[in-house]
Short mmCIF file of the C-alpha atoms (twelve columns), coordinates in Angstrom:
data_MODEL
# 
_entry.id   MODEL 
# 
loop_
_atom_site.group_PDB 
_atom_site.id 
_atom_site.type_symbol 
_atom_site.label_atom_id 
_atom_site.label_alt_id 
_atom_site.label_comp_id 
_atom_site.label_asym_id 
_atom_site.label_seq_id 
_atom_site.Cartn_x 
_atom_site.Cartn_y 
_atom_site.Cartn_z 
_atom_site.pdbx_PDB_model_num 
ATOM 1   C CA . UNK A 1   -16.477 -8.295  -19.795 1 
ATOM 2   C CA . UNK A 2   -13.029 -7.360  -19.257 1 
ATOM 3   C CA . UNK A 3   -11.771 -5.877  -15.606 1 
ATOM 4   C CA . UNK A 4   -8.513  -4.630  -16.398 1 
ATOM 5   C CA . UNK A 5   -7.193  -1.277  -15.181 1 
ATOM 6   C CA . UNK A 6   -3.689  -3.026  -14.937 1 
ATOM 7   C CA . UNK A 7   -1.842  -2.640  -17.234 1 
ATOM 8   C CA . UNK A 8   -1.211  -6.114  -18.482 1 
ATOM 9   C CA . UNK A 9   -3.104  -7.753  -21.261 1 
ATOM 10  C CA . UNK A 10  -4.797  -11.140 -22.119 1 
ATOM 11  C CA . UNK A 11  -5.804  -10.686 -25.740 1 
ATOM 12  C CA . UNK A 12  -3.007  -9.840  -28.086 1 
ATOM 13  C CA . UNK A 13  -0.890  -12.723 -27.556 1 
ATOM 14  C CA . UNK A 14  -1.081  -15.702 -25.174 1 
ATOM 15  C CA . UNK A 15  0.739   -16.840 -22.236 1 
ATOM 16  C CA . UNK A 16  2.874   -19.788 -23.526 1 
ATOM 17  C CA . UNK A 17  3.855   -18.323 -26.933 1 
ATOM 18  C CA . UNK A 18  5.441   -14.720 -25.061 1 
ATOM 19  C CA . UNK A 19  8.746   -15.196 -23.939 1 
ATOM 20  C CA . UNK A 20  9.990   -14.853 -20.328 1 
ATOM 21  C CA . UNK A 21  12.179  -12.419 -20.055 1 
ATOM 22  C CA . UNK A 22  13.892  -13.947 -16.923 1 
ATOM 23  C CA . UNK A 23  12.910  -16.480 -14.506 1 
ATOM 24  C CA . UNK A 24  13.294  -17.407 -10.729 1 
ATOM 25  C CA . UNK A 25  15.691  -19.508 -9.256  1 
ATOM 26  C CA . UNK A 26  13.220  -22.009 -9.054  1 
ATOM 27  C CA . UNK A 27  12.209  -21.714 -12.608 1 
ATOM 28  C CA . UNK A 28  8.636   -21.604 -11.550 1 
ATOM 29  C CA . UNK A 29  8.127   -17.578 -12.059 1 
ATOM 30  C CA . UNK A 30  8.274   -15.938 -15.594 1 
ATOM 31  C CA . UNK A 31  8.904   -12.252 -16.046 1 
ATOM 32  C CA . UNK A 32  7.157   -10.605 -18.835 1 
ATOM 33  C CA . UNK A 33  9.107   -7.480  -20.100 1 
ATOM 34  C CA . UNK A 34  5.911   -5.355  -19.874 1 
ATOM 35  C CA . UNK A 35  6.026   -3.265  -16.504 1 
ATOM 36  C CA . UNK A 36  3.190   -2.583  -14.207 1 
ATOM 37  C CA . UNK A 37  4.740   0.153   -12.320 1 
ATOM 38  C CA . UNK A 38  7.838   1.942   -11.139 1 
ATOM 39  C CA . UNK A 39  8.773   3.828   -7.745  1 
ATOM 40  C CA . UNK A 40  11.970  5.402   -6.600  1 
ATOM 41  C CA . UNK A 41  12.823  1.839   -5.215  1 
ATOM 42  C CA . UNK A 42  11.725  -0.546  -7.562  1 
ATOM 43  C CA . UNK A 43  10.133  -1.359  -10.535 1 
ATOM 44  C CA . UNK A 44  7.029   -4.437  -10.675 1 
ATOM 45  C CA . UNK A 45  6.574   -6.015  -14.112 1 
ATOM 46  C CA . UNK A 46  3.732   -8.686  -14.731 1 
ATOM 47  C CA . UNK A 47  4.800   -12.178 -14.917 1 
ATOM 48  C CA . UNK A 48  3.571   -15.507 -14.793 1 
ATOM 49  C CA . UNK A 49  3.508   -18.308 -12.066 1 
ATOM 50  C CA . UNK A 50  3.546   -21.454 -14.507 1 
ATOM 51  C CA . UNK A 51  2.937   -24.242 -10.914 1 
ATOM 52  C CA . UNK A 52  -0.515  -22.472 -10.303 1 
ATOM 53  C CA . UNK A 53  -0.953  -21.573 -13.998 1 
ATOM 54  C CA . UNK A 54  -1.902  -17.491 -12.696 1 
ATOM 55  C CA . UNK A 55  -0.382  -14.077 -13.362 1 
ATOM 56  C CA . UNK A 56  1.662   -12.504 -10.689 1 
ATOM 57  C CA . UNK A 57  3.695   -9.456  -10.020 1 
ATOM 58  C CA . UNK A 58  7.658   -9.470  -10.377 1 
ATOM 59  C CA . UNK A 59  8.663   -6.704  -7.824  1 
ATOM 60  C CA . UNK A 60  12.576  -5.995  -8.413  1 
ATOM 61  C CA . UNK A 61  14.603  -3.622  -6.217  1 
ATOM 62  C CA . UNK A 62  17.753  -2.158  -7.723  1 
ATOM 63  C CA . UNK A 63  20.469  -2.933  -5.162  1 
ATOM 64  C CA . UNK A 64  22.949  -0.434  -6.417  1 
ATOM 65  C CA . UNK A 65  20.415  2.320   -4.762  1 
ATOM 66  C CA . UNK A 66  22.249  0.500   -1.295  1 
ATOM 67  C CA . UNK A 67  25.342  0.047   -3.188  1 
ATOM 68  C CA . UNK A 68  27.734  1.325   0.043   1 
ATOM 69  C CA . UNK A 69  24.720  -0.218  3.176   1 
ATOM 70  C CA . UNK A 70  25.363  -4.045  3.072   1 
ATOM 71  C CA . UNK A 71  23.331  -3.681  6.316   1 
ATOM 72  C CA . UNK A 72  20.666  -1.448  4.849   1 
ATOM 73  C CA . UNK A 73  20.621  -4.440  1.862   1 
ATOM 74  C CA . UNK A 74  20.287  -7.252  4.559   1 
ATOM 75  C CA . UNK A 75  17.486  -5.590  6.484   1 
ATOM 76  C CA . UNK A 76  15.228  -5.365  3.197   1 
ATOM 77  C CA . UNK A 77  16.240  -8.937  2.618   1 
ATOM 78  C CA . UNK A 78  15.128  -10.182 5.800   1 
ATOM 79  C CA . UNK A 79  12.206  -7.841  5.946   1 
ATOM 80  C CA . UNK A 80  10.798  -9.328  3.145   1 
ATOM 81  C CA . UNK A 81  11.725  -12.571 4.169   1 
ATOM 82  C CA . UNK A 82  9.032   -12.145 7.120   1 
ATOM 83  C CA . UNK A 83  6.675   -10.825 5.271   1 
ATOM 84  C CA . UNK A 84  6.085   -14.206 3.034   1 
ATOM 85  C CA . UNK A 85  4.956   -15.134 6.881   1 
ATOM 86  C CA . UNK A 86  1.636   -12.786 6.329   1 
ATOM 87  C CA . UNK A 87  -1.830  -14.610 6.142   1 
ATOM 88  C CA . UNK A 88  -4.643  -11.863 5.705   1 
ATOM 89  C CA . UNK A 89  -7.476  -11.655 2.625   1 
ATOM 90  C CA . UNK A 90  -6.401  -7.756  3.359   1 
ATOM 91  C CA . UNK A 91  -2.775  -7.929  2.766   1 
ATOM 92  C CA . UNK A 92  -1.312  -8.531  -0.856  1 
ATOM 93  C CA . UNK A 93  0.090   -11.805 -0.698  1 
ATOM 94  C CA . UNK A 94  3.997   -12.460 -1.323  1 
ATOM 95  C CA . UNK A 95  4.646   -15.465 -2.642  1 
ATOM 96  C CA . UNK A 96  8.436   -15.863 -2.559  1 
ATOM 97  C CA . UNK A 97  11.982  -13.765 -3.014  1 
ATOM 98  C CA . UNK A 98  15.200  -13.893 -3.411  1 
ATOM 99  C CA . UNK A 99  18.752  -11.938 -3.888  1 
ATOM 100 C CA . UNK A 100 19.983  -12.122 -7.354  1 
ATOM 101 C CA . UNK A 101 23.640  -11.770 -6.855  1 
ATOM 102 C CA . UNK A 102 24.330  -11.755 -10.684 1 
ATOM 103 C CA . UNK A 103 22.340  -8.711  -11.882 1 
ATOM 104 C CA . UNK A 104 22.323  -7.228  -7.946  1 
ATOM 105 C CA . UNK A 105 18.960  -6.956  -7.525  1 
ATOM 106 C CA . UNK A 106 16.289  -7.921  -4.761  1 
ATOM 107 C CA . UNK A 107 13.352  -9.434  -6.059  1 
ATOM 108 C CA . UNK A 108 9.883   -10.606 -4.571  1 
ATOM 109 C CA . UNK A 109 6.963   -12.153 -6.032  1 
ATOM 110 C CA . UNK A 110 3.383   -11.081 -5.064  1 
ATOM 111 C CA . UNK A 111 0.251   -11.431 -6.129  1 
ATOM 112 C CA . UNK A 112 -2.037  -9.356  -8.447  1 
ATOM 113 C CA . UNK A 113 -5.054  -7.568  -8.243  1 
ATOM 114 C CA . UNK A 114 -7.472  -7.301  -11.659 1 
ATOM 115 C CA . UNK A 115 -8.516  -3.770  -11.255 1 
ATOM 116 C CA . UNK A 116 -5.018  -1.837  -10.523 1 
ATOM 117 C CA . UNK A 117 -4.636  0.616   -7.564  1 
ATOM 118 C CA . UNK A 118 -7.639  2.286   -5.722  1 
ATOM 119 C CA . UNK A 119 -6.243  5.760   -6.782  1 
ATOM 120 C CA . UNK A 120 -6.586  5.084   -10.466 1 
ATOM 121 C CA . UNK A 121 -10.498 2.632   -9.792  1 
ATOM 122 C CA . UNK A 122 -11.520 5.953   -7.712  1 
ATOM 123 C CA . UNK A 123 -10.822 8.266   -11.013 1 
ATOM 124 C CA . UNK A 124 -12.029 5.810   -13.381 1 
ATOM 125 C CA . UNK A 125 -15.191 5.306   -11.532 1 
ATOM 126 C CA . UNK A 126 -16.070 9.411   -10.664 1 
ATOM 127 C CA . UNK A 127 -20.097 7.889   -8.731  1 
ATOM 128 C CA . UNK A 128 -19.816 5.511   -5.625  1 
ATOM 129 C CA . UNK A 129 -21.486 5.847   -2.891  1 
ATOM 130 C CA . UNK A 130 -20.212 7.289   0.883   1 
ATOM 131 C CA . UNK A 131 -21.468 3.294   1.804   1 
ATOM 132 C CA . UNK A 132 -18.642 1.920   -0.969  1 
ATOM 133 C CA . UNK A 133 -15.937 3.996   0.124   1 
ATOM 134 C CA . UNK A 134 -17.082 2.636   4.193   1 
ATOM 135 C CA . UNK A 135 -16.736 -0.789  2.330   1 
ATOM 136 C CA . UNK A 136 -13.400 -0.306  1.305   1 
ATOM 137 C CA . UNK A 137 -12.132 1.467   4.391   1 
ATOM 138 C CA . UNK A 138 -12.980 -1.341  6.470   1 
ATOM 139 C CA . UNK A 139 -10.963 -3.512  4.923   1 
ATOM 140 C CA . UNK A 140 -8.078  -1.358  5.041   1 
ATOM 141 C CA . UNK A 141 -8.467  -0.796  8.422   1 
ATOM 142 C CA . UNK A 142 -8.568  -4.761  8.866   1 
ATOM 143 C CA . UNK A 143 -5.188  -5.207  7.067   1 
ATOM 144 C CA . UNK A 144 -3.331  -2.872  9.098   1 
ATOM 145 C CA . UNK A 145 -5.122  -3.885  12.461  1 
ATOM 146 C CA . UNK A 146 -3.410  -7.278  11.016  1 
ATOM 147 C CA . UNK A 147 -0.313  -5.529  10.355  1 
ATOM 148 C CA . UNK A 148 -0.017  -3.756  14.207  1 
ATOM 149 C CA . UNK A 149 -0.736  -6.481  16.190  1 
ATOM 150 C CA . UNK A 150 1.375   -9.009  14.364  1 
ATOM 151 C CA . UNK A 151 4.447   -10.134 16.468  1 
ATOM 152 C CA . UNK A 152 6.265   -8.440  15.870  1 
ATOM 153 C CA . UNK A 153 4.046   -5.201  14.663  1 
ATOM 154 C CA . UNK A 154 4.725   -4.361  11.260  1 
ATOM 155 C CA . UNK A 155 4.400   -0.594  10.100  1 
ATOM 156 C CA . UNK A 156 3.459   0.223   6.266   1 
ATOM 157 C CA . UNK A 157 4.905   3.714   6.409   1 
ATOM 158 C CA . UNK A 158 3.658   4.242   2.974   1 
ATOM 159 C CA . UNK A 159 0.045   3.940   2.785   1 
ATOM 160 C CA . UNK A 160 -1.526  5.834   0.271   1 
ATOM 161 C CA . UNK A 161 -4.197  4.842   -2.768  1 
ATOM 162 C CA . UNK A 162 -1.829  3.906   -4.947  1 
ATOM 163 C CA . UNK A 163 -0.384  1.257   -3.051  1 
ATOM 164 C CA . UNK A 164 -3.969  -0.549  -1.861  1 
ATOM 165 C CA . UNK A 165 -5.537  -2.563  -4.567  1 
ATOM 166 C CA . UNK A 166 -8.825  -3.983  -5.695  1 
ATOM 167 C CA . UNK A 167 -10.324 -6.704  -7.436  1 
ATOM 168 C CA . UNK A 168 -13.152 -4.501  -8.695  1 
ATOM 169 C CA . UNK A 169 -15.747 -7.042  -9.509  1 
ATOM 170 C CA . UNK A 170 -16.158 -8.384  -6.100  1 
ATOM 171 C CA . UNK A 171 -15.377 -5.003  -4.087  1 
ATOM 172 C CA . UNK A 172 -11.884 -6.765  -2.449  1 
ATOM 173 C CA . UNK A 173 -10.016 -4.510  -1.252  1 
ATOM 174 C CA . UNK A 174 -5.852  -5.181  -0.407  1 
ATOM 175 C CA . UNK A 175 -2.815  -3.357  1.008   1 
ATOM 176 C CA . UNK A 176 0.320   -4.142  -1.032  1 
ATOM 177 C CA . UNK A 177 3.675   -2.071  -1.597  1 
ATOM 178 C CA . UNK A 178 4.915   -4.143  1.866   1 
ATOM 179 C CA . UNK A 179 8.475   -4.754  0.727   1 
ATOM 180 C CA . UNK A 180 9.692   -1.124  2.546   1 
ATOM 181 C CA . UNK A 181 7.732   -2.017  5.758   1 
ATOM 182 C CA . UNK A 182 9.108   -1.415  8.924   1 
ATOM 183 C CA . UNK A 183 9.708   -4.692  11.175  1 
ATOM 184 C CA . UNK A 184 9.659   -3.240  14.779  1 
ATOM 185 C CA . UNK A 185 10.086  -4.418  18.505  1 
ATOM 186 C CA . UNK A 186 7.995   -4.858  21.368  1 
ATOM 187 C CA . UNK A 187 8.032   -0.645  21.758  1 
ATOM 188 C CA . UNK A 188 6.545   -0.200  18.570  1 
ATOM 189 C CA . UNK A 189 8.752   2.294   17.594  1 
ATOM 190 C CA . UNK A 190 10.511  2.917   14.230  1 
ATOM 191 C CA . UNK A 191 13.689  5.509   13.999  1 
ATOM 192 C CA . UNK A 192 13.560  6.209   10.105  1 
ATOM 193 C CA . UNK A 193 12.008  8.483   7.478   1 
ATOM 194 C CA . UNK A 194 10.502  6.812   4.603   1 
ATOM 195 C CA . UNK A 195 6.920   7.854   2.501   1 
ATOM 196 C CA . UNK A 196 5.660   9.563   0.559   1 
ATOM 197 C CA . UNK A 197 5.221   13.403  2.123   1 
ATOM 198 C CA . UNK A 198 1.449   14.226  1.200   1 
ATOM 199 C CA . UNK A 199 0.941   11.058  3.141   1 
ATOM 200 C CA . UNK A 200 3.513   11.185  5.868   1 
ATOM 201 C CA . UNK A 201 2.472   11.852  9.531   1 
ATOM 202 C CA . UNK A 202 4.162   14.687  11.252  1 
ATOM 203 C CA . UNK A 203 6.012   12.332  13.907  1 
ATOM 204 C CA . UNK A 204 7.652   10.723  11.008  1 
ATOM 205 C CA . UNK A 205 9.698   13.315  9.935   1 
ATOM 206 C CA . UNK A 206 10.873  13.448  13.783  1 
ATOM 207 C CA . UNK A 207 12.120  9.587   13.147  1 
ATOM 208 C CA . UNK A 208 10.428  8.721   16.569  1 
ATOM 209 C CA . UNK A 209 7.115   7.285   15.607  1 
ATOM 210 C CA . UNK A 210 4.719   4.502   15.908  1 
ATOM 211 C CA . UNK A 211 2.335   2.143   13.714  1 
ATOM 212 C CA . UNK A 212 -0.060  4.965   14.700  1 
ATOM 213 C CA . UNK A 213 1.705   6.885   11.574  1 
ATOM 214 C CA . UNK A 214 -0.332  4.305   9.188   1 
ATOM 215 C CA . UNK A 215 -3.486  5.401   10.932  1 
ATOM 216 C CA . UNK A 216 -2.637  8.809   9.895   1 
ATOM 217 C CA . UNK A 217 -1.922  8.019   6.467   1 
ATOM 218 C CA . UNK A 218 -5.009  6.081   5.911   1 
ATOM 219 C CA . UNK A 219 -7.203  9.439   6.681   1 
ATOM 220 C CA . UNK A 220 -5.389  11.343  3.859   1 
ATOM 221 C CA . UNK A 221 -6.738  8.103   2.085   1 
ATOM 222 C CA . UNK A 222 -10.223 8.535   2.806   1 
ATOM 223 C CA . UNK A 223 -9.858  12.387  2.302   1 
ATOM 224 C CA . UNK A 224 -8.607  11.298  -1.710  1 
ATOM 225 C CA . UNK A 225 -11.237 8.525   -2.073  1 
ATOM 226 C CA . UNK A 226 -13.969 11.715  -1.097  1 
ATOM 227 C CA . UNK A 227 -12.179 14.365  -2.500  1 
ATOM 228 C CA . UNK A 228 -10.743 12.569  -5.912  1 
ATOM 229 C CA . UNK A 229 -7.798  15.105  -5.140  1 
ATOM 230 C CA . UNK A 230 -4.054  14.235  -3.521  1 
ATOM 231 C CA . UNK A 231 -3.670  16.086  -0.530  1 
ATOM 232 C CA . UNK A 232 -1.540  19.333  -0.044  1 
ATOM 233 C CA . UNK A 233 -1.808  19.323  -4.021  1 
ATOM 234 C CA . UNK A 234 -1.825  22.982  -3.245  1 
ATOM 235 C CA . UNK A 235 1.753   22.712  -2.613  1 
ATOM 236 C CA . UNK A 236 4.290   22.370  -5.302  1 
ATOM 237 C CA . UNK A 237 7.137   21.286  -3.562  1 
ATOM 238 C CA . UNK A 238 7.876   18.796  -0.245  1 
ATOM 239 C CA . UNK A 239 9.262   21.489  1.269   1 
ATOM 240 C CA . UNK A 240 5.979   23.321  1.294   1 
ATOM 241 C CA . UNK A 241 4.282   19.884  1.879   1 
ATOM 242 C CA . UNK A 242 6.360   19.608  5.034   1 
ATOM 243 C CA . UNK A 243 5.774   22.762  6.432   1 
ATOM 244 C CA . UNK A 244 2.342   22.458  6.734   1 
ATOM 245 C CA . UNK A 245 2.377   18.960  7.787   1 
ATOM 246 C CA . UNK A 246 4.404   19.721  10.814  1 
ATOM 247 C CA . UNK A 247 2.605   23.170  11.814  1 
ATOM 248 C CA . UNK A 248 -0.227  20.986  11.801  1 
ATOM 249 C CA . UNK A 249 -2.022  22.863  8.787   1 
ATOM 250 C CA . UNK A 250 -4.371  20.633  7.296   1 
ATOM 251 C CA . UNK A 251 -4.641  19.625  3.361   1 
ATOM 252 C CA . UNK A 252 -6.898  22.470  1.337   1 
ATOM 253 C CA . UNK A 253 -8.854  19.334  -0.087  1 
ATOM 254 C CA . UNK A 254 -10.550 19.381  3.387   1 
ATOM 255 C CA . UNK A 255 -12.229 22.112  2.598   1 
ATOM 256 C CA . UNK A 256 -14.457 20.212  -0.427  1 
ATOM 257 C CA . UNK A 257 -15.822 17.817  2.454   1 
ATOM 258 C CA . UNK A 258 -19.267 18.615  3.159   1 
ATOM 259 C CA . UNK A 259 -20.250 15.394  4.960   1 
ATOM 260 C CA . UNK A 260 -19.603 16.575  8.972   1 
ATOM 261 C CA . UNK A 261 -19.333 12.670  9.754   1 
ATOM 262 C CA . UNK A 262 -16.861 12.231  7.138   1 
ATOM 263 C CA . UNK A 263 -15.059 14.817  7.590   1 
ATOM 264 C CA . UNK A 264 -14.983 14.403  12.123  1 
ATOM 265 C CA . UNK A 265 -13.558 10.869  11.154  1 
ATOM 266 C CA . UNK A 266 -10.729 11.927  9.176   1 
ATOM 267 C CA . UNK A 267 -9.961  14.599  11.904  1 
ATOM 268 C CA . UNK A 268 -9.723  11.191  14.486  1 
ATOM 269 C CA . UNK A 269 -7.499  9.881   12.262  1 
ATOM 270 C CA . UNK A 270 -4.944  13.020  12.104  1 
ATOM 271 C CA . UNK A 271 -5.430  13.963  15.309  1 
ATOM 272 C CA . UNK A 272 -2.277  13.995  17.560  1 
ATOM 273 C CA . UNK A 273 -0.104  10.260  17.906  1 
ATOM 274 C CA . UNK A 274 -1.424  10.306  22.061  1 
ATOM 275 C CA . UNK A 275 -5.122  11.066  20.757  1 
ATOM 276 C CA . UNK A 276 -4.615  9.267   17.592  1 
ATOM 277 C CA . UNK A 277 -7.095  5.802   17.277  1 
ATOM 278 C CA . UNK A 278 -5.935  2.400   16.730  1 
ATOM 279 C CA . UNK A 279 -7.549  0.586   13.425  1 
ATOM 280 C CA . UNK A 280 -9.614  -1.690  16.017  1 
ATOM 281 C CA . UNK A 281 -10.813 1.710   17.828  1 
ATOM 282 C CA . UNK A 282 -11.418 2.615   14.106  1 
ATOM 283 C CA . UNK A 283 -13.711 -0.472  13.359  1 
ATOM 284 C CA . UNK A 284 -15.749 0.143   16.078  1 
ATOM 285 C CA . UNK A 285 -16.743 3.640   15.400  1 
ATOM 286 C CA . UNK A 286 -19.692 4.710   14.632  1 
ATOM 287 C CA . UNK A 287 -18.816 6.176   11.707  1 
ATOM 288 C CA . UNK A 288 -18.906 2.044   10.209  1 
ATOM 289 C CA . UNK A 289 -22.615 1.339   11.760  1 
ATOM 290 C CA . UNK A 290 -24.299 -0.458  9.191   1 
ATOM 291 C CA . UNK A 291 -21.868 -1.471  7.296   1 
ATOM 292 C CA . UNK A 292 -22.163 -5.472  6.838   1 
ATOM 293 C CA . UNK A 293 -19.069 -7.289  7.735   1 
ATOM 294 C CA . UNK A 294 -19.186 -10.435 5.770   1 
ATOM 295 C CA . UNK A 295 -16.804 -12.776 3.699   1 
ATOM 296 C CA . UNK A 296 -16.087 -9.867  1.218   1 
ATOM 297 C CA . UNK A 297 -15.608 -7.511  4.225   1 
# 
């Protein structure tokens, strides 16, 4: 049975007869032309790693976006540099990258998951239980807990469902979209706006936040995985979307949660930074008892 909610395909033509459209510097990663998906930042294409004989995601960053911050340009470099560091079954993996000086563009290899985003599985698959959704949520919580206490702690900043992934046939779920992470200090805090605004905590538009923001972020999540509806849809512009965000109005969608536990744990998680919970104080609350914890968790 097929699993694909990705957008590439394994049935019209084969591997070794379609042509790469470019290749690394290594020559050991094809890209397809086909693209998988595109964002203000970059665009990710399907392509082929021909050492481990698997598909892989080409994830290219237009450098002329930066074209007059050299520093802003060596900060994503080396950001992403770190990031091929990661080790965690919750994390996307990133297999390599490099700086293509030629066609000025950034570009990092990561791996691929069968099923697509969790935004698009959630819509294509309308019946799961409260218990599945628990499932998945642990293991996002597990990838950032990874994430925060890394040294140094690494902040997503733009956690939402259509940046965590799942292999659908075993229930793994992974956080990718890491390449605009923020690498911060020992103080854990980061000094710059970037996200996307249904998503965004209100400290973040203050530029004075913490990895707590992802925590906040990862609520609005669960709220979508219940709900099957973006928050502050009710707004039609970020303007809007910000002004309720930062008078501390809470997403209409809210509303449509009839489950008091669910919707008490998604309060903890958008609750105020100083009250805010940590994804280990997350794991541990009750709202997860009974949920097994095992290989695939």
């Amino acid at each position: 049975m097929p699993a694909m909610e990705y957008s590439f395909s394994t049935s019209d033509h084969s591997s070794n007869t379609e042509p790469f459209i470019e290749l690394d510097p290594t020559g050991r990663y094809g890209r397809y032309h086909e693209l998988l998906g595109s964002g203000a930042v970059k665009k990710v294409y399907r392509a082929f790693d021909q050492e481990e004989g698997i598909e892989v995601a080409w994830n290219q960053v237009k450098l002329r976006n930066f074209i007059d911050d050299e520093f802003m340009i060596k900060r994503l470099y080396s950001e992403i540099s770190l990031l091929t560091t990661l080790n965690n079954k919750h994390i996307i993996t990133l297999y390599g990258e490099w700086r293509d000086t030629q066609r000025n563009t950034l570009n990092f290899i990561t791996e691929v998951c069968t099923s697509g985003n969790l935004r698009d599985y959630r819509r294509k698959h309308r019946h799961i239980s409260m218990q599945a959704i628990k499932k998945w949520c642990v293991q996002i919580l597990k990838g950032l807990n990874y994430l925060h206490t890394h040294e140094p702690c690494i902040i997503h900043r733009d956690l939402n469902c259509s940046n965590i992934f799942i292999n659908g046939n075993i229930g793994q779920v992974k956080i990718g979209d890491l390449g605009m992470a923020a690498i911060v200090g020992t103080d854990h805090i980061a000094h710059s706006i970037l996200g996307t605004p249904e998503f965004m905590a209100p400290e973040l538009y203050d530029e004075d936040y913490t990895e707590l923001v992802d925590i906040y972020s990862f609520g609005l999540c669960l709220l979508e995985m219940v709900t099957l509806e973006l928050p502050y849809s009710e707004c039609n512009n970020v303007a809007r979307i910000y002004k309720k965000v930062t008078s501390g109005l809470r997403p209409e969608a809210m509303n449509k949660v009839k489950d008091v536990e669910v919707k008490t744990f998604i309060e903890k998680c958008l609750a105020q930074p100083r009250a805010r919970p940590s994804a280990a104080d997350l794991l541990k609350d009750p709202f997860f008892d009974g949920i097994s914890d095992d290989d695939e968790i």
